[in-house]
C-alpha positions, 0 to 999 in steps of 0.5 A: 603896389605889393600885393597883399598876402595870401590867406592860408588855405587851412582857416578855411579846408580844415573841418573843425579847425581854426588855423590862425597865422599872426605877426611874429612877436618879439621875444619877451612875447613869444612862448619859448623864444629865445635871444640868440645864445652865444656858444663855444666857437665851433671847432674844425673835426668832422665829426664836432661840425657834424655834431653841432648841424644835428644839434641845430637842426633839432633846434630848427625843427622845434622852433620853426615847426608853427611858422609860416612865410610868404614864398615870391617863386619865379621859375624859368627856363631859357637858352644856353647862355653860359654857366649859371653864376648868380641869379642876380645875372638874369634879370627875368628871375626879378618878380613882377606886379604885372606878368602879362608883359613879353619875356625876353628872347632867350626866355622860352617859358616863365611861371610866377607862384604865390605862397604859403611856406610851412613846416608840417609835421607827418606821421611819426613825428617827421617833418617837412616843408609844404608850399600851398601855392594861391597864385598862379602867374596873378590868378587864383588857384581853383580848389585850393582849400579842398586839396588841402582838406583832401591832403591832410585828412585823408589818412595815408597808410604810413608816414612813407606815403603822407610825405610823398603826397606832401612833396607831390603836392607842393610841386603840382604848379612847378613850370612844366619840363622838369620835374622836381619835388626838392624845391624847398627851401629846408630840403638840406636840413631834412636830409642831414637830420641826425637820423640820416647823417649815416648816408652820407660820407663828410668832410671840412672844407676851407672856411668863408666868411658870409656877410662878415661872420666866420663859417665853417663849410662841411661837405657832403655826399651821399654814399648808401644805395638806393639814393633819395633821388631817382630818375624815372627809371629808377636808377640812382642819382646821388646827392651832394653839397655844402653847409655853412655853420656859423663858427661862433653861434653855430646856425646854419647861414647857407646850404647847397644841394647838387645832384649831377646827371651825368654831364648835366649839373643842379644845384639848390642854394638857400640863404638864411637869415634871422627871425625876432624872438628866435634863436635859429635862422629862416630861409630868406632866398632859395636859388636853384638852377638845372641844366637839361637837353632839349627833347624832340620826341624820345631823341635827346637833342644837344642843344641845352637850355637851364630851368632856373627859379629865384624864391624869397621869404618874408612875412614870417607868422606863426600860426596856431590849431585850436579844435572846435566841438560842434554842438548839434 
């Protein structure tokens, strides 16, 4: 039996306020929803395909910015078995009602999170994803409301640190051995708003088709120094990856994000697909996979094993704020 939905750790942390997430409604019901416009067919210039991923991520952002979806996140790690393909071919990402069962050989850790996944808006109008986890492997997290209370109400000095708090937090139950705070499912679409499209030099590659619709696949690689992601010592690792556009609507249907260490490669991948009422995509599944080097103390053995995590959305609900005045 699936298990019911957790509860939004905001109806109960936030003092004075009420956070009501409900069903999505269709979109004749649904305040500045809209059927999905059909716009001239994307053409192939860099700079046209660069225009319409801004355009959409305004889109996304103004309209997904009051939903929130169930996140069902397995992450693992095991053994050298090959280069990662799909997640399909590994059968422990498959999420489970009864996690006390054995994992399988090659397996040598393996975590499962339940919840919440919600755009939160920072200081200066910024924006970002924030994973409130309710379980862990089954169990309850401890002081979960009182984080959050602790999160959005203590003012940060800037927007800089507020959304470092934000990412910290939604990677505090992360399996341990790797740390990451990328592992969301709208990071790409963050990174090449039209504000920072600048970072990064594009180009077009050959188009695919993704369940039977036409896509144009934009490249991209980070080029501005100091890069977004660091390793501990502060050296730079620059990103890359591939969008696809969808020619005729011009939604956004799959990013890709990589950052290789060297000889060490990642990726994030996240699939999108359609939401009642609106006319922008929403994460269905994120896959993500991490090859490192075993550690014996501070010597770096050769033998590789990969972290890999499969996440899928649904039950999206919007959710609304209403500010209450205590009478004393």
């Amino acid at each position: 039996m699936r298990r019911r939905r957790p509860r939004l750790a905001f109806a109960s942390a936030l003092a004075g306020l009420i956070v009501v997430a409900s069903p999505v409604l269709p979109s004749a019901a649904l305040p500045g929803a809209q059927t999905v416009v059909e716009r001239p067919r994307l053409g192939t210039d860099v700079a046209d395909l660069t225009d319409a991923l801004a355009s959409y991520i305004d889109r996304f952002n103004e309209k997904t910015s009051a939903v929130v979806a169930e996140e069902r996140y397995v992450q693992l790690r095991h053994t050298w078995r090959g280069n990662a393909t799909e997640p399909d071919s590994e059968p422990e990402l498959a999420w489970r009602e009864d996690v006390s069962g054995t994992k399988a050989a090659h397996v040598t850790a393996r975590i499962q999170l339940l919840s919440d996944v919600l755009f939160v808006q920072v200081k200066d109008g910024d924006w970002m994803d924030y994973r409130d986890v309710a379980e862990v492997n089954g169990k309850p997290v401890r002081d979960r409301s009182q984080r959050v209370l602790d999160l959005f109400l203590s003012g940060a000095p800037d927007a800089r640190a507020q959304a470092r708090r934000i990412a910290d937090e939604s990677a505090r139950h992360n399996l341990a051995g790797l740390h990451r705070t990328l592992n969301l499912p709208n990071t790409v679409l963050f990174l090449l708003r039209r504000a920072e499209q600048g970072r990064y030099a594009f180009k077009r590659a050959k188009d695919e088709s993704i369940d039977g619709r036409e896509t144009r696949v934009l490249v991209y690689r980070e080029k501005t120094r100091p890069t977004i992601v660091r390793t501990t010592g502060g050296d730079d690792i620059p990103i890359s990856g591939r969008v696809w556009i969808d020619a005729q609507d011009r939604r956004v249907l799959r990013t890709e994000l990589r950052f290789d260490r060297g000889s060490r490669k990642s990726l994030i991948r996240v699939d999108y697909g359609p939401l009642e009422g609106h006319d922008v995509l929403v994460p269905t599944r994120m896959w993500e996979w991490y090859e490192d080097r075993i550690r014996d103390g501070e010597q770096v053995q050769n033998t590789s094993y990969y972290f890999q995590g499969l996440a899928t959305y649904s039950g999206h609900k919007r959710f609304t704020v209403t500010t209450l005045e205590m009478v004393k």
